[in-house]
N, C-alpha and C positions, 0 to 999 in steps of 0.2 A: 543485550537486545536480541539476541538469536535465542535464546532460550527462552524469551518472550515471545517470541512470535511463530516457536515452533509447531503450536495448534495452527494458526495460520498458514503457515509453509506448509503442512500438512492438504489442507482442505485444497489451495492452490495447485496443488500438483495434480490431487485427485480429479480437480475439474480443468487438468488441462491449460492451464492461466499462467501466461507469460509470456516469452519470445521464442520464435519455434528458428531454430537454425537450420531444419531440415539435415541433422544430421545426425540421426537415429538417436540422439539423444531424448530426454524430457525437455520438455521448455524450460527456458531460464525465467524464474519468476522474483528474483532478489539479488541484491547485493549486499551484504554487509563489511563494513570496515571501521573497527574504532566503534563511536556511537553514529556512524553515518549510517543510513539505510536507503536503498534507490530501488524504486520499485518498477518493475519491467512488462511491460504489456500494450501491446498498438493497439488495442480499443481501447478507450478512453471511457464507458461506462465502467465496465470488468476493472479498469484503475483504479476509479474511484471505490469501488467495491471493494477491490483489496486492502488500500488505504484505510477504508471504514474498517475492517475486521482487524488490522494491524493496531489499530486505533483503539477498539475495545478492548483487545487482549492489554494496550497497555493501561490502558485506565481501570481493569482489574485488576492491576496490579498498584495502584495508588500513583501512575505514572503521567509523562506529558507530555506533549512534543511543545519544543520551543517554537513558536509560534513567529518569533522572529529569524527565524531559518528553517521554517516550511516553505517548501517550494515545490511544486509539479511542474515540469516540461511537456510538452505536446506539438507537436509541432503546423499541426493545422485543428487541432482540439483545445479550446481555451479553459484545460482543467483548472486553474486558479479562479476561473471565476465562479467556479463553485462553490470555492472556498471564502468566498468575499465576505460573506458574512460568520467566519467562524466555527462554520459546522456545515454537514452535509446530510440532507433527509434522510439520505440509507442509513446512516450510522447508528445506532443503539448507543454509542456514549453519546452525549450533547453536549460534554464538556472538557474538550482536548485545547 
């Protein structure tokens, strides 16, 4: 997974996109572990957004997300409901 997404990772950094800890570091904009991946970002547009591009790099690659263990957190932003029907208008793949 990280070597999939590392166009992605790429673009993310450069615009800045993640969680800033204020502490002279870059923002943290992922986590990987195993096949998990946890995407990090308190605006909840710019989430979906990264989602979408993480999405596309895998679906160039002939890949999926299991769909029964997608899951977005947000904690006043109901990013899941975006996903209610399967897909999200930003996205360029339409079929994750």
């Amino acid at each position: 997974l990280e070597s999939v997404a590392r166009a992605a990772v790429q673009s993310w950094a450069a615009r800045h996109l993640g969680v800033d800890l204020e502490d002279g570091f870059s923002p943290i904009s992922h986590l990987f572990y195993a096949d998990n991946c946890w995407l990090l970002e308190h605006r909840g547009p710019q989430l979906i957004e990264m989602f979408c591009e993480l999405t596309d790099e895998l679906v160039r690659r002939g890949m999926r997300w299991n769909e029964g263990s997608l899951l977005l957190l947000r904690n006043f932003w109901a990013a899941r409901e975006v996903l209610r029907e399967g897909r999200h208008a930003g996205c360029k793949s339409k079929n994750y």
